[in-house]
MARZALUM-368479 format. One record per residue (C-alpha): x, y, z; residue in one letter; residue number from 1. Coordinates in nm, 2 decimals, m for minus. Example, Ala and Ser with C-alpha at 12.3 -4.5 7.8 and 13.67 -1.06 7.14 Angstrom:
2
      u      v      w type seq
   1.23  m0.45   0.78    A   1
   1.37  m0.11   0.71    S   2
This chain:
284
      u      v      w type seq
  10.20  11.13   9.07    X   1
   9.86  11.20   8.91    X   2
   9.69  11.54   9.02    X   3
   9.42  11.31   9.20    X   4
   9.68  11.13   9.38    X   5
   9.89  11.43   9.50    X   6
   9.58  11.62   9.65    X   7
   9.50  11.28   9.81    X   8
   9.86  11.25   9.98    X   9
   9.83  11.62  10.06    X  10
   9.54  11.53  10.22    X  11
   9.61  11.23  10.45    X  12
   9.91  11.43  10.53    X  13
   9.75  11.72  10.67    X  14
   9.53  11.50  10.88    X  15
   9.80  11.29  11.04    X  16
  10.02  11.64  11.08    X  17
  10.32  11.46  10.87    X  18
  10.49  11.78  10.71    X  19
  10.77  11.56  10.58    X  20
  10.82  11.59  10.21    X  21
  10.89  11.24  10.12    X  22
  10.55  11.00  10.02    X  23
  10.56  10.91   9.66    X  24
  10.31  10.70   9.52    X  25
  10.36  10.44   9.23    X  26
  10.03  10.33   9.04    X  27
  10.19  10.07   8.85    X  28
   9.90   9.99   8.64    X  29
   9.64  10.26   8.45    X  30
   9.35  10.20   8.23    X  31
   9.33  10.46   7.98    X  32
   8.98  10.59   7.95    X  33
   8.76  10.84   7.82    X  34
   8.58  11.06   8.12    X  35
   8.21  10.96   8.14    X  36
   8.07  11.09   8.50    X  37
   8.04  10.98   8.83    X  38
   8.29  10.70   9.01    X  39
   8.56  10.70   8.76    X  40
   8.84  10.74   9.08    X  41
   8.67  10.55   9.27    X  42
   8.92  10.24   9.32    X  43
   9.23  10.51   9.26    X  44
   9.08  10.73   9.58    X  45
   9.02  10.44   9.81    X  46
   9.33  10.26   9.72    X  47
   9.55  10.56   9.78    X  48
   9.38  10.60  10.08    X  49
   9.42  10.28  10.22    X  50
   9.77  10.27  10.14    X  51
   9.85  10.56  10.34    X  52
   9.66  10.46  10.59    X  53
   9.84  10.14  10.59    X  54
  10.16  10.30  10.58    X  55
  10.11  10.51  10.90    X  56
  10.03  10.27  11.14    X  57
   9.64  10.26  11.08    X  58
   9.51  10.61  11.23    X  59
   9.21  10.55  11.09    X  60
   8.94  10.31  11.09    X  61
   8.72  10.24  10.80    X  62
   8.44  10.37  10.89    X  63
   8.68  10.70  10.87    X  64
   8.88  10.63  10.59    X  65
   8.51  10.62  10.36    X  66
   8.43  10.99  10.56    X  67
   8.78  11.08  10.41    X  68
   8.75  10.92  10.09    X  69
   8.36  11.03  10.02    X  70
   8.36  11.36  10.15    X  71
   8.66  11.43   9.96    X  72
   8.60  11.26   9.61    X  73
   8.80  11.44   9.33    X  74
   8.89  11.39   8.98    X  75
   9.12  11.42   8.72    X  76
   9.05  11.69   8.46    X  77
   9.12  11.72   8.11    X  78
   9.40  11.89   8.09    X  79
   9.60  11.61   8.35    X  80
   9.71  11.86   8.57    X  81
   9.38  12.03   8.77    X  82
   9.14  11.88   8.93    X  83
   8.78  11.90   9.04    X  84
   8.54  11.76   9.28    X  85
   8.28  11.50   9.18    X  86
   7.97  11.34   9.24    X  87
   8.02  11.03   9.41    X  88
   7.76  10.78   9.58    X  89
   8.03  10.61   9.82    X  90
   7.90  10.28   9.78    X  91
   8.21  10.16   9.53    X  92
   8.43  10.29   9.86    X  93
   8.23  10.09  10.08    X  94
   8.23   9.75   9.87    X  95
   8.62   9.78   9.85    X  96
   8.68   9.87  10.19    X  97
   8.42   9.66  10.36    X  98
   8.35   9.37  10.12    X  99
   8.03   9.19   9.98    X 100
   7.73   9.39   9.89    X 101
   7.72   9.70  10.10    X 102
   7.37   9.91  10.18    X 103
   7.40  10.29  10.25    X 104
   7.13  10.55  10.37    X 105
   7.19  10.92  10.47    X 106
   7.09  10.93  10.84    X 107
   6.86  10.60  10.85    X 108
   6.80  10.52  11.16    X 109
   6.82  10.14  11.09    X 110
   7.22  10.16  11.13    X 111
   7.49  10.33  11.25    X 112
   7.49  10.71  11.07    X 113
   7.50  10.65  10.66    X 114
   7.56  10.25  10.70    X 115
   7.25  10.03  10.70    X 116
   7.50   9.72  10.69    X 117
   7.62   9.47  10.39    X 118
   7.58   9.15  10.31    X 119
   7.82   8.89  10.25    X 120
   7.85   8.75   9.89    X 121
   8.03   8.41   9.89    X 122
   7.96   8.19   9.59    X 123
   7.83   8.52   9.39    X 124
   7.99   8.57   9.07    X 125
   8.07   8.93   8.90    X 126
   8.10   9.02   8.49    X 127
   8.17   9.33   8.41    X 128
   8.19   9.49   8.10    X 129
   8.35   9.85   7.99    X 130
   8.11  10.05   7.78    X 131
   8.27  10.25   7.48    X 132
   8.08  10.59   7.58    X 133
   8.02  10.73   7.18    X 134
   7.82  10.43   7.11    X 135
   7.66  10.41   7.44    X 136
   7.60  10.75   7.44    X 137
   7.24  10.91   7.40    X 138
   7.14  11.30   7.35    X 139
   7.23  11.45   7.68    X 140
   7.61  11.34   7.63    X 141
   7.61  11.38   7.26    X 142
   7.48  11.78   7.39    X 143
   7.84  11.78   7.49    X 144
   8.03  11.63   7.22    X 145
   8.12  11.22   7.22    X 146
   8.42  11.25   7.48    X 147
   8.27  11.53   7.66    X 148
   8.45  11.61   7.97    X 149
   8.19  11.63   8.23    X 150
   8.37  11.82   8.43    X 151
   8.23  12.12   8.69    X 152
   7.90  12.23   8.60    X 153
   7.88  12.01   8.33    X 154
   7.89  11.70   8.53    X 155
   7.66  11.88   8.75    X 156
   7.40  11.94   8.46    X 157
   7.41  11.61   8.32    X 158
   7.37  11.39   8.60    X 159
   7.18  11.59   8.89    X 160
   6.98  11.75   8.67    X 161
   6.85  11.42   8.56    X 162
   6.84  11.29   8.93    X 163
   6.60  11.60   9.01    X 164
   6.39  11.52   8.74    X 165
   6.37  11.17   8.81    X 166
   6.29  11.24   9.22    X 167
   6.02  11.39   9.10    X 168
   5.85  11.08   8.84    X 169
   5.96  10.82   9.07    X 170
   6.06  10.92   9.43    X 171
   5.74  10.76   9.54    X 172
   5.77  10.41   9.36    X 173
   6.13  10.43   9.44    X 174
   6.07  10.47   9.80    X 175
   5.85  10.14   9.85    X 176
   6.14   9.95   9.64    X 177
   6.37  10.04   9.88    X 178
   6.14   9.90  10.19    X 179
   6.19   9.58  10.02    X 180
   6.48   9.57  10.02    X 181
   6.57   9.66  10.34    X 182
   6.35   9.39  10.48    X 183
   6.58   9.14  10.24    X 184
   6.86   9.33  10.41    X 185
   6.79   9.27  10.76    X 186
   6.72   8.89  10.69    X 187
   7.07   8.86  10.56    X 188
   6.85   8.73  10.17    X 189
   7.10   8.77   9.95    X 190
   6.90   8.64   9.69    X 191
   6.60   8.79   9.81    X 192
   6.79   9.14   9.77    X 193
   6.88   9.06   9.40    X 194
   6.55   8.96   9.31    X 195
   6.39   9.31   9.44    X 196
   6.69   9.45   9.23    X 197
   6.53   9.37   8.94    X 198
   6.24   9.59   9.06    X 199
   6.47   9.88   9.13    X 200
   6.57   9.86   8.76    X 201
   6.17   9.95   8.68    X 202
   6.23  10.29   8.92    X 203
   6.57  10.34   8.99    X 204
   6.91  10.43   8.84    X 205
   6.86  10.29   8.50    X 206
   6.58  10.55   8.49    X 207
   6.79  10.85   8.59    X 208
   7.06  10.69   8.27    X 209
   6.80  10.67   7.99    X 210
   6.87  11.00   7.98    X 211
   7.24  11.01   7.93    X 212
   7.27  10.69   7.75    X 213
   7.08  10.51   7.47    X 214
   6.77  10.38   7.67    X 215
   6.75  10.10   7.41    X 216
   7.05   9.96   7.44    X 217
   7.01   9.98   7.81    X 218
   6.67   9.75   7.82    X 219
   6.80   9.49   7.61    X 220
   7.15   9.46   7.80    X 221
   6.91   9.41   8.10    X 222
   6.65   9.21   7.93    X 223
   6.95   8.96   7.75    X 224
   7.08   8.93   8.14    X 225
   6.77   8.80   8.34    X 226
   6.67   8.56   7.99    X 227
   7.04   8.41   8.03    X 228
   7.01   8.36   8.40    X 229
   7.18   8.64   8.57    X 230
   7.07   8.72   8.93    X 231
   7.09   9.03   8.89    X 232
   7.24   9.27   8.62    X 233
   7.21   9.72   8.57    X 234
   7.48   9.93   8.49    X 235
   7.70  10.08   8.73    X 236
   7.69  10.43   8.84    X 237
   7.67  10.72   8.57    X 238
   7.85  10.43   8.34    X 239
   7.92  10.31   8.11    X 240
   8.02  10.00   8.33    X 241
   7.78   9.70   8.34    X 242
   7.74   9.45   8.58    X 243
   7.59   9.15   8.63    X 244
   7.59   8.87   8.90    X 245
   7.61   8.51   8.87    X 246
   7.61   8.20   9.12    X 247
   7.89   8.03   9.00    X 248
   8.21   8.09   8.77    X 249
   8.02   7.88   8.53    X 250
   7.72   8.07   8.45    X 251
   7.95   8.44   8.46    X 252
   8.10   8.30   8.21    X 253
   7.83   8.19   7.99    X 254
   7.69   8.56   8.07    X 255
   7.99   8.70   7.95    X 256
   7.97   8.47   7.68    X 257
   7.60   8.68   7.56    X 258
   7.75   9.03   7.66    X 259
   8.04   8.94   7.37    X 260
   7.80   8.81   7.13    X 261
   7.50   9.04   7.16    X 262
   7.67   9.35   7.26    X 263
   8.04   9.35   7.17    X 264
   8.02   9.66   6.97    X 265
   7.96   9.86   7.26    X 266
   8.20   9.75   7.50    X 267
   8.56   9.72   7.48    X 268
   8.68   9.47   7.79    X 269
   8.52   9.24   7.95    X 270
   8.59   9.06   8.32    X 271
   8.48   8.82   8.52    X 272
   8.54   8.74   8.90    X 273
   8.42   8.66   9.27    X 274
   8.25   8.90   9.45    X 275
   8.28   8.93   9.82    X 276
   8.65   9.06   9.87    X 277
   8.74   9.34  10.07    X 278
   9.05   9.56  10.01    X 279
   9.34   9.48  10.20    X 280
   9.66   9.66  10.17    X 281
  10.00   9.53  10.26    X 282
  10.33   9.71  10.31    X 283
  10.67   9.55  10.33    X 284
């Protein structure tokens, strides 16, 4: 097992007071990749989670498998073997454990603890894309060298240094976004939501990554995305994912179609599917 996913069954075991010596877990398919920042474990966490979960009868619900899963994000490090904790916003955990778009807040009184609520996403279409960091990559991660591992205090230097820097330029703007979109939130406006979005993009995360990637490149992915039709389109995380949605199979596609064309050189796969799936795990 991967040093990530023995900590994880370590973990669960220790919580459920199982002192048996007998869980293995098979991930049967791995993407290779280069280490970029935040959320690479994501789906390997919350899957692993799940599973065991799963396995032992459901002791948990999912409200406390994302406590376990969040408060206890970790990833690989260079050398296979060790491991490290890392930033992680919990909202890829909450999209694959509770489906559809998912809206999270740190003690906002308009939900229950860190969960505002989510919205589903039926008919809305994904693409993704996998960014090939070097050419992505802007001065902060060429700092570190081109497959930089941002491990420890490095990860902590690139990315929360930028996020302090960016509370500070656009906190205030950033706070009247989110109002916004709260309001879309509590009206169930899907669309509504995905249209503010593209407001966020003016103040939020794609601010705090013009600092890590190439800000150019970032604009004109975004730019290409709304002139094709996209109802909404940013990177994902720390990156170098991108996203962007669609309201049918047909136009993802003919988004994808514009991703390859304009911006092939700088990603390496490309995918695209229906949103609105949560993860469910089966055990025979």
């Amino acid at each position: 097992m991967a040093a990530t996913t023995q900590h994880l069954v370590q973990l669960f075991k220790e919580l459920v007071n199982y002192t048996d010596d007998d869980i293995f877990v098979d991930i049967q398919d791995k993407i290779q990749f280069s280490h970029a920042g935040l959320g690479s474990n994501v789906s390997l966490n919350t899957a692993v989670i799940a599973g065991l979960n799963a396995l032992f009868g459901s002791p948990f619900s999912v409200e406390n498998m994302w406590d376990i899963i969040t408060h206890n994000y970790v990833e690989n490090a260079a050398d296979g073997q060790s491991i490290y904790r890392g930033l992680d916003t919990g909202v890829g955990e909450a999209c694959l454990l509770y489906g559809g778009l998912v809206w999270i807040a740190e003690g906002d009184s308009m939900g229950d603890g860190r969960y505002i609520g989510n919205l589903a996403t039926d008919g809305l279409w994904i693409v993704t894309a996998v960014g090939d960091i070097g050419k992505l990559s802007g001065d902060v991660l060429k700092a570190f060298g081109e497959n930089a591992d941002m491990s420890g205090k490095t990860e902590s230097e690139v990315v929360a240094g930028k996020c302090n820097e960016y509370q500070l330029k656009y906190g205030a703007a950033l706070h009247t976004v989110l109002h916004r979109m709260r309001a879309d939130l509590l009206r169930n406006d899907l669309r509504g939501l995905l249209s503010t979005c593209w407001d966020m993009n003016e103040v939020g995360n794609i601010k705090v990554l013009e600092g890590i990637y190439e800000p150019a490149i970032l604009h004109n992915l975004v730019k290409a995305m709304r002139k094709a039709g996209a109802l909404y389109a940013g990177m994902s995380s720390a990156g170098p994912g991108f996203f962007a949605f669609a309201d049918s199979e047909h136009s993802a596609l003919r988004l994808q179609s514009v991703l390859q064309d304009q911006f092939g050189d700088y990603f390496s796969n490309f995918a695209v599917g229906q949103a609105g799936s949560k993860m469910s795990v089966y055990l025979d």
